[in-house]
C-alpha positions as CSV (number, residue, x, y, z in Angstrom):
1,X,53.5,139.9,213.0
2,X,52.8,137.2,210.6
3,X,55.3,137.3,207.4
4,X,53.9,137.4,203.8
5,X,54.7,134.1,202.0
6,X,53.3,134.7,198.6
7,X,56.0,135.9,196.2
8,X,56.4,136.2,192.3
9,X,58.7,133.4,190.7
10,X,62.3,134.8,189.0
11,X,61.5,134.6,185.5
12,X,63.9,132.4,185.2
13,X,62.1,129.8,187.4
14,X,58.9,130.6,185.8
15,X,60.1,130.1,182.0
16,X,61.7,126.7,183.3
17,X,58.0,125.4,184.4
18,X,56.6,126.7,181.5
19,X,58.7,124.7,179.3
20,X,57.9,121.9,181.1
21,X,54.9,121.9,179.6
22,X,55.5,123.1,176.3
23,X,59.3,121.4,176.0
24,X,58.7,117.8,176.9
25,X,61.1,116.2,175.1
26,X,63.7,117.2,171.6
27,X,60.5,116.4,169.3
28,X,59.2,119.1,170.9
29,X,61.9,121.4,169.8
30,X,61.5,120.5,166.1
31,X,58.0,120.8,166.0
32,X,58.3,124.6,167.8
33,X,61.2,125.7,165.7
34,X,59.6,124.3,162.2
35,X,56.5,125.6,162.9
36,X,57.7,129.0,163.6
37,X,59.8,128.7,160.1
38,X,56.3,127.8,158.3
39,X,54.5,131.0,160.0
40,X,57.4,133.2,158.8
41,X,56.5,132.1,155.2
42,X,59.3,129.6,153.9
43,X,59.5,127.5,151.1
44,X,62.5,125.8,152.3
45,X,63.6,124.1,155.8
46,X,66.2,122.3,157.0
47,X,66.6,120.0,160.2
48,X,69.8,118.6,161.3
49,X,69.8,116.7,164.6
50,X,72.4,115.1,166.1
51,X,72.1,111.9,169.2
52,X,68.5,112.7,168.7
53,X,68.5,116.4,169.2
54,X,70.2,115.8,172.8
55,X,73.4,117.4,171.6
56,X,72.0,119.4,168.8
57,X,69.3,120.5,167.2
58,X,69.4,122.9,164.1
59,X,66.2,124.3,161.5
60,X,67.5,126.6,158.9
61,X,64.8,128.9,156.9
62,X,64.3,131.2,154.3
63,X,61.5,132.5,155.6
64,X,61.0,136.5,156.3
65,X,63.1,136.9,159.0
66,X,63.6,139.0,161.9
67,X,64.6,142.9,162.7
68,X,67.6,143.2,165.6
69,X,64.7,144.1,168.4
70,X,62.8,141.3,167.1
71,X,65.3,139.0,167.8
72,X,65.7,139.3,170.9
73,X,62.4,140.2,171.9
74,X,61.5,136.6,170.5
75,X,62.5,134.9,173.5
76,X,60.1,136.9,176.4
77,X,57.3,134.9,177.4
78,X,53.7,135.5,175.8
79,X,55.6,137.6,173.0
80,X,54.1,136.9,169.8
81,X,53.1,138.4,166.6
82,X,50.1,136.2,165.9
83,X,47.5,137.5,168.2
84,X,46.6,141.4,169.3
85,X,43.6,140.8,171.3
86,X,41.5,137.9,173.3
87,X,39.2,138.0,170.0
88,X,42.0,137.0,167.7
89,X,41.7,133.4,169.9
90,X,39.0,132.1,167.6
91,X,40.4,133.4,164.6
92,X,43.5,131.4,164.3
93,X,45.3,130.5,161.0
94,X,48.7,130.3,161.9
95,X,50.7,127.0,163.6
96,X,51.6,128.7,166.9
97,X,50.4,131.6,168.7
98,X,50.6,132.0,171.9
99,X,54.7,133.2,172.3
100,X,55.9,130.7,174.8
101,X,58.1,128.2,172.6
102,X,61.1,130.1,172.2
103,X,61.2,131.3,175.9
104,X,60.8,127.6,176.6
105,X,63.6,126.5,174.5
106,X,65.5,129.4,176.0
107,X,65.0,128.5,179.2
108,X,66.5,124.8,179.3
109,X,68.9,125.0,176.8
110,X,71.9,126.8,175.0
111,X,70.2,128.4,171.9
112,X,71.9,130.5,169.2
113,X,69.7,132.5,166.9
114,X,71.2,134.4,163.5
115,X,68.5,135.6,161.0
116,X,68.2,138.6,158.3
117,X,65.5,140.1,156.4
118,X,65.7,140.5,153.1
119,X,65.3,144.7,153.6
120,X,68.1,144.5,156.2
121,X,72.2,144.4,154.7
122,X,73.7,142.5,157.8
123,X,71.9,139.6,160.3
124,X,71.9,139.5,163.8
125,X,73.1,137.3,166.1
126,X,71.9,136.3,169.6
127,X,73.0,134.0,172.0
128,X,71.4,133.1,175.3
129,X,71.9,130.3,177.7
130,X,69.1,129.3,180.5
131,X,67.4,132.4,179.7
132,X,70.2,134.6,179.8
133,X,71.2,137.0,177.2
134,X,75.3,135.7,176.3
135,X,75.6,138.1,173.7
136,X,73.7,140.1,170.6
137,X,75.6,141.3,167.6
138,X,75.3,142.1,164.0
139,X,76.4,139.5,161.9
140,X,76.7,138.5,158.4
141,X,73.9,136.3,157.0
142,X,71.4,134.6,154.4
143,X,67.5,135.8,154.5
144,X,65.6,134.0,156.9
145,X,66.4,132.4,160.0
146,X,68.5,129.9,161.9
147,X,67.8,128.4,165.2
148,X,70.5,126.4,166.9
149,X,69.5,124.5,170.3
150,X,72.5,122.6,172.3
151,X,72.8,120.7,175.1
152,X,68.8,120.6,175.7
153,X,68.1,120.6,179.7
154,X,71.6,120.9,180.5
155,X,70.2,122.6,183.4
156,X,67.5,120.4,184.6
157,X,69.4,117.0,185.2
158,X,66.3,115.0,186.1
159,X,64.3,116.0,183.0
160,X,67.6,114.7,180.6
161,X,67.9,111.4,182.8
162,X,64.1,110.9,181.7
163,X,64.7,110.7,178.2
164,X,64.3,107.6,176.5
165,X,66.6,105.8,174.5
166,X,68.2,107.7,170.9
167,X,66.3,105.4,169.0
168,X,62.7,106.1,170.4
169,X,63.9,110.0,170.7
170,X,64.4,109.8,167.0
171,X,61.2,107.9,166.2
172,X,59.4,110.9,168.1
173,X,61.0,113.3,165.7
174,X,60.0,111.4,162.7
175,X,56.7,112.0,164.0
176,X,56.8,115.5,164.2
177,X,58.3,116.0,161.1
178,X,55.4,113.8,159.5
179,X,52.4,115.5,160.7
180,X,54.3,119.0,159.9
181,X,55.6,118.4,156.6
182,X,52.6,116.4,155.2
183,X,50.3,119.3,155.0
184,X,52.5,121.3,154.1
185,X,53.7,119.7,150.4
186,X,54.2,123.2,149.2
187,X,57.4,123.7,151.2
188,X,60.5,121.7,150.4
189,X,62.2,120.1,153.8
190,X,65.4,118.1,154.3
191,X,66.3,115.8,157.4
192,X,69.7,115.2,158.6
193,X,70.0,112.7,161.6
194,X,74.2,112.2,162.6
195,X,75.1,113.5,159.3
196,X,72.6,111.0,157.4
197,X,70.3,112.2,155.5
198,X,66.1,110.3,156.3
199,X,64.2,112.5,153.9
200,X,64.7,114.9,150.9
201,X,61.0,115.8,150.3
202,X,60.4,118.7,147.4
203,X,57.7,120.8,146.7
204,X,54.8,119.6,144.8
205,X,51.3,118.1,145.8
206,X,49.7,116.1,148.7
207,X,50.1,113.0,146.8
208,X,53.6,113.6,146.0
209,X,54.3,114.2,149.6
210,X,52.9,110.9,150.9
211,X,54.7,109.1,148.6
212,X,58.0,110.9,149.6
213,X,57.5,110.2,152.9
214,X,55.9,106.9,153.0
215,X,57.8,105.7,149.6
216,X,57.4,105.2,146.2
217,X,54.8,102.0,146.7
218,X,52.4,104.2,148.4
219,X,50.8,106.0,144.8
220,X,49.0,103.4,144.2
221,X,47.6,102.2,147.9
222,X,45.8,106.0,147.7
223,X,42.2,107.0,147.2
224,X,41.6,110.9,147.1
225,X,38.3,111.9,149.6
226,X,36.7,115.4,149.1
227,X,33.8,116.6,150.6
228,X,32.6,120.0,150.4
229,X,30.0,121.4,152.2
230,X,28.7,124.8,153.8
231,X,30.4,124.5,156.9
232,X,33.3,122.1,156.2
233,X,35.2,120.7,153.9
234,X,37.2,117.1,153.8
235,X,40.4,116.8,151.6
236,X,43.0,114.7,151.6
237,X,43.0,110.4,150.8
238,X,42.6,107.1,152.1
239,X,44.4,103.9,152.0
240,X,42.4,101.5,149.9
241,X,40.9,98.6,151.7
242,X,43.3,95.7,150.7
243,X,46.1,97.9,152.2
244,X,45.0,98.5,155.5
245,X,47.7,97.2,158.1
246,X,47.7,95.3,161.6
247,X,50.0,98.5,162.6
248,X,49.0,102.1,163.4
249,X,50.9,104.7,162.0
250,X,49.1,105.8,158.8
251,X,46.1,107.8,161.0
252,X,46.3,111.2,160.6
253,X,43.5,114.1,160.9
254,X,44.2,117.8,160.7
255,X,42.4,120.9,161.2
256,X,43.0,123.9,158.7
257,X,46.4,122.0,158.1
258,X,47.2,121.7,161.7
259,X,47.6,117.8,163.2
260,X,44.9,116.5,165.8
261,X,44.0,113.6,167.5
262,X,40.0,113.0,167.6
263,X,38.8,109.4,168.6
264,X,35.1,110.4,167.7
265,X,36.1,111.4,164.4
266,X,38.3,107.8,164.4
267,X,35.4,105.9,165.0
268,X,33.6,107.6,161.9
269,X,36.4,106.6,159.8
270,X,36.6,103.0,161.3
271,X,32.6,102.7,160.6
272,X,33.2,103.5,156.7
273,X,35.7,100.5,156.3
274,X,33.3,98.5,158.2
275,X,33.4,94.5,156.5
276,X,35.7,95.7,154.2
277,X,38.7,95.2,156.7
278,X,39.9,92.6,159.1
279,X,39.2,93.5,162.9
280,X,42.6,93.6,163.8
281,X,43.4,96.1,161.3
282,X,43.6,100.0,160.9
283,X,42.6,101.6,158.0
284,X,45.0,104.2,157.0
285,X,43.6,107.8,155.9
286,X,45.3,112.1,155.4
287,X,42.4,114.0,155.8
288,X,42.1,117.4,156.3
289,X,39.2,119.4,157.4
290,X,38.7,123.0,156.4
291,X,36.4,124.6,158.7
292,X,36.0,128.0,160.4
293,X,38.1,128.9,163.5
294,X,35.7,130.4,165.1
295,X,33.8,126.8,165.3
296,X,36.6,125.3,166.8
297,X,38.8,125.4,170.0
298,X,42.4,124.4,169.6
299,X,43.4,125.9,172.7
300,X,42.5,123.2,175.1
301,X,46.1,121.1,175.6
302,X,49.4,122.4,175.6
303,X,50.5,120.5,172.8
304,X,46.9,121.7,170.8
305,X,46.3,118.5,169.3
306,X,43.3,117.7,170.6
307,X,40.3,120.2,169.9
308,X,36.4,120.6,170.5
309,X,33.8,121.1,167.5
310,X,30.9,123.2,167.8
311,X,28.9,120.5,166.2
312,X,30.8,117.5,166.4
313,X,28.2,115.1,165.7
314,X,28.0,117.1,162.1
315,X,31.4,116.5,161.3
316,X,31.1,112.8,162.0
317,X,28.4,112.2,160.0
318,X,30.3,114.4,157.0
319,X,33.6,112.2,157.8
320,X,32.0,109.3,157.4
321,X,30.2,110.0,154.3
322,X,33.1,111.3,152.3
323,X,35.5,108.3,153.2
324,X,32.5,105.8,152.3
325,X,31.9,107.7,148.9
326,X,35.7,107.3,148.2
327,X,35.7,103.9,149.0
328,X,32.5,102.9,146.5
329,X,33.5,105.3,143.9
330,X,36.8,103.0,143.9
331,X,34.9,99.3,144.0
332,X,32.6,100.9,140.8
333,X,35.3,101.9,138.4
334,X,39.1,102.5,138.5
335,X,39.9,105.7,139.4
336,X,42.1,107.7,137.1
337,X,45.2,108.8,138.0
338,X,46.1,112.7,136.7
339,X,49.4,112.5,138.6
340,X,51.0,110.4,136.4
341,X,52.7,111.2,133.1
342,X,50.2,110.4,130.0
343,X,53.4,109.7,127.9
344,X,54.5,106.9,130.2
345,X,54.1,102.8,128.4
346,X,51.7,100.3,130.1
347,X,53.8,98.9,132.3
348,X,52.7,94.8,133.0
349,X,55.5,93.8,135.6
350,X,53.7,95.9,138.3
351,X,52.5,92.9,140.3
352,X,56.8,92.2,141.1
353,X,57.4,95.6,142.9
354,X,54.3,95.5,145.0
355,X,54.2,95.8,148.6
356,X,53.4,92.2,149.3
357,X,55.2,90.3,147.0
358,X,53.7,87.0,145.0
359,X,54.8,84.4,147.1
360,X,54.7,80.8,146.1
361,X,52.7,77.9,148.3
362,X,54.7,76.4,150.7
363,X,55.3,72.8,150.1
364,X,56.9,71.4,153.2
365,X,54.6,69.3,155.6
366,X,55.0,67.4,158.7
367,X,52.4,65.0,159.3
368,X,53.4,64.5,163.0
369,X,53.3,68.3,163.8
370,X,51.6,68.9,166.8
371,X,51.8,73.0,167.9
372,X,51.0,71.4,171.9
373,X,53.9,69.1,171.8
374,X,57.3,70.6,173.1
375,X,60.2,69.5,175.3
376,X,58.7,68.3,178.9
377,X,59.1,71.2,181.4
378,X,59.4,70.6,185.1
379,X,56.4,70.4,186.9
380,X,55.8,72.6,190.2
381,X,54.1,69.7,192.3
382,X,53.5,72.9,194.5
383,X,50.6,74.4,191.6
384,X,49.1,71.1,192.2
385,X,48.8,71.4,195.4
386,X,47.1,74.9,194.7
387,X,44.4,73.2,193.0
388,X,43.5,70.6,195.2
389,X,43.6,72.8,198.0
390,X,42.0,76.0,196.9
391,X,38.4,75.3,198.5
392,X,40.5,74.4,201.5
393,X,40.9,70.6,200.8
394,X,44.3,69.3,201.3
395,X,45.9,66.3,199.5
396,X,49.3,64.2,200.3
397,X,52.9,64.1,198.6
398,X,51.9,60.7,197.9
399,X,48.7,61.7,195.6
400,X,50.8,64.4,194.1
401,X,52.9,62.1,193.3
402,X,50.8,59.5,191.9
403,X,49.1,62.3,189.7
404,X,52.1,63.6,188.7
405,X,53.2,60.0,187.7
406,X,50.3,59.9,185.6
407,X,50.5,62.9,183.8
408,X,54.0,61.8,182.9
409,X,53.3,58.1,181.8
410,X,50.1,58.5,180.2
411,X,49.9,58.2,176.9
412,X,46.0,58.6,176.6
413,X,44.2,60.8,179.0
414,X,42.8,58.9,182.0
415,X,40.7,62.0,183.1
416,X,37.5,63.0,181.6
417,X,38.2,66.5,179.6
418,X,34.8,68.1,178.5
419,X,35.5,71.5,176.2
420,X,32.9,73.9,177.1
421,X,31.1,76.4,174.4
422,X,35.1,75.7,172.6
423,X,36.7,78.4,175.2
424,X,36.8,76.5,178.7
425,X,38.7,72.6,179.2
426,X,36.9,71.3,182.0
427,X,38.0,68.1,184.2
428,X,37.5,66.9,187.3
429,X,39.6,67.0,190.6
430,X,39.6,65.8,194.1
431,X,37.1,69.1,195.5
432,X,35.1,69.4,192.5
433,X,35.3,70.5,188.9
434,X,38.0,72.2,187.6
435,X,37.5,74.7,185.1
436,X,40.1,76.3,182.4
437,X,40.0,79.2,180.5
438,X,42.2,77.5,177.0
439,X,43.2,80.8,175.7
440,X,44.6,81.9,178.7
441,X,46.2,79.0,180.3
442,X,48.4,78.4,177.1
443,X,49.0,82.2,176.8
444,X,50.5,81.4,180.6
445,X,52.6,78.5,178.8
446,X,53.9,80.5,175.8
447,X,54.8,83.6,178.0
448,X,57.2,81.4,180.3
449,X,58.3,79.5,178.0
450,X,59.5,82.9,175.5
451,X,60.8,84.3,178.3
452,X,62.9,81.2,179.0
453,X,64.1,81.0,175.0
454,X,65.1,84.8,175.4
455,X,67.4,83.4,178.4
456,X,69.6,80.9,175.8
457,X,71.1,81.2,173.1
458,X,69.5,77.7,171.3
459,X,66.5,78.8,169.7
460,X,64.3,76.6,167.3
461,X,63.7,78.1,164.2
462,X,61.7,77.1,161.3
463,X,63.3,78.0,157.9
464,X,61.2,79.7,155.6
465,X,61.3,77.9,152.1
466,X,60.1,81.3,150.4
467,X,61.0,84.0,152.4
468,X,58.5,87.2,152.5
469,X,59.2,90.5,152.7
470,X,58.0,92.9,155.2
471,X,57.7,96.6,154.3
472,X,57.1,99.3,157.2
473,X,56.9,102.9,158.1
474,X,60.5,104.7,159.5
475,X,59.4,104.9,162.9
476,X,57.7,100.8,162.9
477,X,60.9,100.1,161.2
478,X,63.2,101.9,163.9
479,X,61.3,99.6,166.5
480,X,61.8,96.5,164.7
481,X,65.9,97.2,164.2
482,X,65.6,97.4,167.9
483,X,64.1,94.4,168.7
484,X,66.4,92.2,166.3
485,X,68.2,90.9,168.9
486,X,65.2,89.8,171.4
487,X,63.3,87.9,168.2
488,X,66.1,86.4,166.4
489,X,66.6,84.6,170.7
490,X,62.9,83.6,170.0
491,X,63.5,82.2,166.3
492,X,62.8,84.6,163.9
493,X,65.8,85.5,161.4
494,X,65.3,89.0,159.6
495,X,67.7,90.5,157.0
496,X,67.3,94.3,156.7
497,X,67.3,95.3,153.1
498,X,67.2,99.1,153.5
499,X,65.8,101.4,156.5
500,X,62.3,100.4,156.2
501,X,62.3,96.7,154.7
502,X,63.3,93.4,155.8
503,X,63.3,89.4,154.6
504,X,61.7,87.7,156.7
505,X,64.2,83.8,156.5
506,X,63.3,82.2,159.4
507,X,60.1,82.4,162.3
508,X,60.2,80.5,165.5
509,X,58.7,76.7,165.5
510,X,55.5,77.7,167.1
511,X,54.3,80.0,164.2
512,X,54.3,77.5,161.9
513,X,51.8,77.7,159.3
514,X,51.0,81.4,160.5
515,X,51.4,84.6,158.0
516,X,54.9,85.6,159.8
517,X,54.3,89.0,158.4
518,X,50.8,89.6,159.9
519,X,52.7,88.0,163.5
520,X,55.5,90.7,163.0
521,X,52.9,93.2,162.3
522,X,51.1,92.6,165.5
523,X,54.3,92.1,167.9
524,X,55.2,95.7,166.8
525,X,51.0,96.9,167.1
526,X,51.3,95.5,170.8
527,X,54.8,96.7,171.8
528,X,53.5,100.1,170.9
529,X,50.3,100.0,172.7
530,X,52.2,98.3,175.9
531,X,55.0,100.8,175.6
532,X,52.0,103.8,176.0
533,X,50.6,101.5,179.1
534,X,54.3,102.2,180.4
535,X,54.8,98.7,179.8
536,X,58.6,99.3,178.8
537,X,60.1,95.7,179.8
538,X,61.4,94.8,176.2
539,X,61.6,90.8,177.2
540,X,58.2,91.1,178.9
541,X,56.6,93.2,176.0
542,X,57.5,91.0,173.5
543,X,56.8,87.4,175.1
544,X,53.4,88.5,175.7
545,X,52.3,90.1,172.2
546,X,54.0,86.4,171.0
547,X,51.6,83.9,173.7
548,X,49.1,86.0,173.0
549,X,49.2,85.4,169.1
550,X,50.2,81.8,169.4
551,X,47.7,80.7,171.9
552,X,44.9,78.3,171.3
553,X,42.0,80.8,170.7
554,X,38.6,81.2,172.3
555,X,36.1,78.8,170.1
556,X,39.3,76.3,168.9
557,X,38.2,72.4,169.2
558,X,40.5,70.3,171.4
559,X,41.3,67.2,171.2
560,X,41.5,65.2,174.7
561,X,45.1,64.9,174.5
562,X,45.2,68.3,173.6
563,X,43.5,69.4,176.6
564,X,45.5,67.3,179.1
565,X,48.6,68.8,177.4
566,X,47.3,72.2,178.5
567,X,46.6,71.7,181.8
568,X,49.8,69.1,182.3
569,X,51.4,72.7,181.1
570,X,49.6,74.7,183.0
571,X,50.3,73.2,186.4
572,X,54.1,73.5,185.6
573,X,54.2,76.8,185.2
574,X,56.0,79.3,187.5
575,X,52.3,81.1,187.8
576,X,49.8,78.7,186.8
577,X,47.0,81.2,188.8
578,X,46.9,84.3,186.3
579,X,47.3,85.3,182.2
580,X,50.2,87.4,181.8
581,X,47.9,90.3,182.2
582,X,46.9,89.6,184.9
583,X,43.4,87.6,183.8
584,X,42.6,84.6,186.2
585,X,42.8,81.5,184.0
586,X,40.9,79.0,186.0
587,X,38.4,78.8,189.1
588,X,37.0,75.5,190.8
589,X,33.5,74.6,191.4
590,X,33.1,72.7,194.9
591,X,31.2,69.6,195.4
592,X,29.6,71.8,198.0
593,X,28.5,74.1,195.6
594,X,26.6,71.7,192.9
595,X,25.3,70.2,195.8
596,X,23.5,73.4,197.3
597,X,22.5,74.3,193.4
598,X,20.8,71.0,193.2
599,X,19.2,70.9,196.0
């Protein structure tokens, strides 16, 4: 007699696998609990986290509160008070709905709960620990609620050991707290991190709230968009053209107030700043879109930030026309600004507190510089030999040698170098022709040769004679502070002047005559995007967003001796075959094979 081996989980068990989808991480917390506050009809909330909300996590509310059975009811699975029936799916207003946060929380963590409503004269208090009820009691308190979460996955080791470091835990709680409190200017928040306080933002409007949160500079960076149309309607602004950064982190889309990620909508954005920005830039843009529920499903991820339109191909074509109309209603005629107080002076000294500050010409110049020429590196006879003996010829030590000898003596190129279309060095060797890719192959050089610097502490670096100021978001900024110590070994020297700018006083010797904000800009765009490819090697990460900046680009003329110090390079690399991403940087065509093509 065969033994039955399905069985229902211990609720226990079952609330810890839900949270693993719904608690991934202490930003997950924040967003839950401050959600929850907003849907309870606050004007005021308060986070307080402490080693990145590892230890601690706290939101305190003056929202409506809850009754004793309420409060502990709370934490059951599926127990909600935002939906009665399957048809209430597709008419959702409110930020959460679907009861699982709180039995999630619940269920990896030590939570303490105390909350009033304003009809009740004493509070309760509630207490639980892995799901388990410690202890409920009445207890004095203020109207509205407060949520305390300690210790989070104290009982699932293996999920704490995979949280990152406090710094990137705290930049994903920054995040949160952006896409929550920005469309929501109407309620006041404060943010407490280890008994600093990040952000005092107070009520007022969506303008207001940008600038709180992004800083004072940002007022006039802003163009509003509104679009209003049967079906939908657009609010919100749009960074103005001249603004537009090499570093995401100013794209945000919501839906009836709620944040989303849509890389249709993205691209309709992206089309509307079309010539109007670099192609390495992002344009930065708050938009809202007001729309039905019913012609929307936000119920397709766990996280519901991703949703499906009924007619997406509408909304596109609205996006795009409401961002373009703000863009040429700005290029026309200046747009007024009703925020501002009409009893305020013309102020002319504008142009010194601006974002990018005047900075004089640079006078300095070297008429020897040469960005090819650096200290002689060792070179791996061995990657030679690779060459020559790819198509399965083989040469001797003593021709290595002699090559080698003449790469090291010459002081004008004895090969023939032929730049092909301005992206491939082509020369000839022993099998046939050789063929370069330029970008790549110095790439190759650059990479080792940062890795190397970021080995020793003797580092070239090129004072700047007018330093420049770089100005970023908290979270950009956060990454920066913790990457001081890897670019300062590759030559840059930054001074932080508060938690979100910095003086730029020195860059490394290779980026002369570059824009070392623009280079800083795009070291921090890459290390973001490499960090999402699980590329988490800081060393790595950053010596290949620097040779990939710094290398000689596709369509750059050579010069012969410029081309022979490339492959010379090359060849004395550790890995002279691939890019650092893993691109193949050369190939050789045989004799054999221009042979059989002629023939």
């Amino acid at each position: 007699m065969s033994l039955d081996i399905i069985k229902l989980l211990p609720d226990s068990v079952a609330n810890q696998i839900a949270a693993g989808e719904v608690i991934q991480r202490p930003a997950s917390v924040v967003k839950e609990l401050i959600e929850n506050a907003i849907d309870a009809g606050a004007t005021q909330i308060d986070l307080v986290v402490k080693d990145a909300g590892r230890t601690f996590i706290t939101v305190i509310d003056n929202g409506c509160g809850m009754s004793e059975a309420d409060a502990r009811l709370c934490f059951e699975r599926h127990a909600t008070s935002k939906i009665q029936s399957a048809d209430d799916l597709f008419a959702i207003k409110t930020m959460g709905f679907r009861g699982e946060a709180l039995a999630s929380i619940a269920a990896v963590a030590q939570v303490e709960l105390t909350t009033r409503r304003k009809e009740d004269e004493v509070g309760t208090k509630v207490r639980i620990e892995g799901s388990k009820i410690i202890e409920q009691l009445p207890k004095p308190a203020s109207v509205g609620t407060n949520f305390t979460v300690k210790n989070l996955f104290f009982n699932v080791p293996a999920r704490r050991n995979f949280l990152k470091s406090n710094e990137a835990e705290l930049r994903h709680i920054n995040e949160e707290f952006f896409r929550i409190t920005m469309m929501n200017p109407e309620v006041g928040f404060t943010f407490v991190s280890n008994d600093k306080e990040l952000f005092h933002l107070y009520p007022g409007t969506l303008k207001q709230r940008l600038v709180g949160l992004f800083g004072k500079d940002f007022d006039g960076k802003l163009l509003p968009v509104n679009q209003v149309t049967e079906s939908v309607t657009i609010d919100g602004f749009i960074v103005k053209p001249e603004y537009s950064k090499k570093t995401r982190g100013e794209q945000y889309f919501f839906v009836n107030r709620r944040f989303i990620k849509h890389a249709y909508l993205h691209h309709a954005v992206e089309n509307a700043y079309k010539e109007l920005i670099p192609q390495d830039c992002f344009p930065g843009y708050f938009l809202d879109i007001q729309i039905d529920p019913k012609d929307i499903d936000i119920n397709i991820h766990p996280t519901k930030t991703e949703v499906n339109f009924v007619d997406a191909k509408l909304i596109y074509a609205i996006m795009h026309s409401a961002v373009r109309k703000a863009i040429g209603q700005n290029n026309l005629a200046p747009m007024l600004d009703f925020d501002v107080d009409p009893n305020m002076g013309i102020d002319f000294g504008e142009a010194s507190r601006m974002d990018r500050p005047v900075v004089a010409p640079k006078v300095d110049y070297d008429p020897n510089f040469n960005p090819f020429k650096i200290t002689p590196v060792h070179r791996q006879q061995q990657n030679w030999r690779i060459a020559y003996e790819e198509t399965g010829e083989t040469v001797g030590d003593a021709r290595l040698e002699e090559k080698t000898e003449e790469l090291q003596t010459a002081e004008e190129p004895k090969s023939f170098f032929i730049q092909l279309q301005q992206n491939y060095i082509v020369t000839s060797v022993k099998s046939g022709l050789l063929i370069i890719d330029q970008h790549l192959a110095h790439e190759r050089i650059l990479y080792e040769k940062y890795l190397k610097e970021m080995e020793t502490d003797v580092v070239a670096s090129q004072q700047e004679l007018f330093p420049q100021h770089i100005s970023l978001n908290i979270n950009d900024a956060s990454i920066l502070k913790e990457l001081k110590p890897e670019l300062e070994k590759m030559g840059f020297r930054l001074e932080a002047m508060n938690n979100t700018t910095f003086v730029i006083n020195g860059i490394p010797v290779d980026c002369k005559g570059s824009d070392a904000v623009s280079v800083i800009e795009r070291i921090l765009e890459d290390y973001k995007t490499n960090l999402t490819g699980n590329q988490s090697d800081k060393k790595l990460n950053l010596a290949r967003s620097m040779a990939s900046q710094m290398a000689v680009k596709s369509g750059q003329t050579l010069t012969d001796v410029e081309m022979q110090d490339i492959i010379d390079r090359l060849f004395g690399c550790a890995v002279a075959e691939v890019s650092p991403n893993g691109k193949k940087i050369y190939t050789i065509i045989s004799a054999e094979d221009i042979k059989t093509r002629l023939s």
